[in-house]
N, C-alpha and C positions, 0 to 999 in steps of 0.2 A: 939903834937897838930897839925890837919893839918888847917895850917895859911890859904888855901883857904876858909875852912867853920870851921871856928873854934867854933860854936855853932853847929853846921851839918847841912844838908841840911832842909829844910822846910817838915814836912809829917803833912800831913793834918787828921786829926780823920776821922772814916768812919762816926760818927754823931756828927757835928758840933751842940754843946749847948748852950743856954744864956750867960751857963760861959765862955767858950772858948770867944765867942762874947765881952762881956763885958774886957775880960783879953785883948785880941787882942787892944781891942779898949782904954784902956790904956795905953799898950804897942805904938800905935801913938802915942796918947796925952803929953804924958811922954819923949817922943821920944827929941823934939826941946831941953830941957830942958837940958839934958844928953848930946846931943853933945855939945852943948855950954858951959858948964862947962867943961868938958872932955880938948877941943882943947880952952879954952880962955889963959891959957899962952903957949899955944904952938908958937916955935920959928919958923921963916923963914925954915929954915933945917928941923925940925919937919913937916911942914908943904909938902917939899918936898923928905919926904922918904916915899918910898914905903913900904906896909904891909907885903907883902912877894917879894921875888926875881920874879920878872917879872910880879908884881901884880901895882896896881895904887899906886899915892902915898896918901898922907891925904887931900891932896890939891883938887886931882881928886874925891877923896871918898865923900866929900861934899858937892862940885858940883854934883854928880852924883845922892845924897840921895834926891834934890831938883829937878834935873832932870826927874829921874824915880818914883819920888813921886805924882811931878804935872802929867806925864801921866798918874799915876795911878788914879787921882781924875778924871778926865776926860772919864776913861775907865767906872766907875762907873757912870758917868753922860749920857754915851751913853747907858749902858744896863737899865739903866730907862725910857728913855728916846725911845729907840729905840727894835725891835724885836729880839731878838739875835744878836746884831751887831757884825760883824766880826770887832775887834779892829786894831787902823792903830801900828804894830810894830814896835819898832825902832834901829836901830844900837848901842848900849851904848855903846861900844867898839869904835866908830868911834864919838860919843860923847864924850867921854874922852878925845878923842886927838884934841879936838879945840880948840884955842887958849885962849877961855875965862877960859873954866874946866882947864888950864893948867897954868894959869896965875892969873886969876880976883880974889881981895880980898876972904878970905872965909863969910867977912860980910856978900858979898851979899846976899849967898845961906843960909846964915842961919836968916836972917832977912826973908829971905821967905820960909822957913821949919817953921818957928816960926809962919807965918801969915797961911801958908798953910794948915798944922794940925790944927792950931783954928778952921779954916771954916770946914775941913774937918771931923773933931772930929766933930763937930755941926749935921754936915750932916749926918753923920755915928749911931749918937746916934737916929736919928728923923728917920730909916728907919724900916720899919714894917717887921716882920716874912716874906710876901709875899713880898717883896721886896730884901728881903736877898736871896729867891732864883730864883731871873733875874739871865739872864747870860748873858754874851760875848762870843765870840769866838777868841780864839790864831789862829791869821793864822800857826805859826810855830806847825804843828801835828794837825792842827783843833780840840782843844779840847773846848768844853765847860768848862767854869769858872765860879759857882756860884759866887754873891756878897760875901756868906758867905765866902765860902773858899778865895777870894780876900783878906778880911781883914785879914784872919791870914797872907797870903801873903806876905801882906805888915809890917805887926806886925814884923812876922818873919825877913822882907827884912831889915827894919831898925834896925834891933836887930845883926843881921849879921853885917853890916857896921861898927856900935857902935864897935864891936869887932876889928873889924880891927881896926880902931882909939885907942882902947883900946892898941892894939899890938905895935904901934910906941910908943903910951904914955909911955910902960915900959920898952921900949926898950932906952928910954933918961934915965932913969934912971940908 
């Protein structure tokens, strides 16, 4: 199994469908739910071992999923909002290593993965065909990013994580 993408990488269909859409958009919903059970008896130790040897630890991971989740709602609030907006990117590597992601209860981030996805599922279900294909722009490689492909993105992104988390959880075992 490689412990980096232990689901694999993210490949997007060449024609993103209803279904795809709808699956994605469960796969969020679904999401807060899963890690909360997953990590509710996980121990201090648990909390700070790493997924793989030189990867973050659980503690980092869910910080992180709360992290890159809120910029993603917001990346979608700009390409609606805005003409192709070049999206502001961010360091998550250099986010992991702040004192909060490396420290701060996992309550927090998961009390606002749980509030996050509500709104964001709300929002995601209320967006039209013409609205799925707005884009942004990656500054890194300046690519165009439909909305549509966003949400498998993120579906994907949180589905990956889960894994990880999934990997210390068997590894106490």
């Amino acid at each position: 199994m490689n412990l980096q993408y232990p689901i694999g990488e993210f490949e997007c269909p060449n024609l993103i469908t209803k279904e795809h859409i709808s699956k994605w958009i469960k796969d969020i919903e679904e999401l807060p739910a899963k890690i909360a059970e997953l990590v509710s008896d996980f121990s201090e130790e648990q909390l700070e071992t790493p997924y793989r040897s030189g990867g973050w630890t659980a503690r980092q991971v869910i910080h992180h999923i709360h992290d890159s989740h809120h910029n993603g709602y917001i990346r979608f609030k700009w390409a609606l909002t805005e003409d192709k907006p070049v999206i502001k990117a961010y360091y998550e590597d250099r986010w992991a290593e702040l004192f909060d992601t490396k420290s701060a209860p996992i309550q927090l981030s998961l009390d606002l993965i749980k509030a996050l996805h509500a709104k964001w599922v709300y929002f995601l279900k209320g967006l039209s065909d013409n609205d799925l294909e707005k884009v942004f722009i990656h500054p890194e490689g300046t690519i165009e990013i439909s909305l549509a492909e966003d949400i498998g993105i993120y579906a994907w992104h949180g589905n990956h994580h889960l894994a990880h988390l999934q990997i210390v959880a068997t590894a106490a075992k």
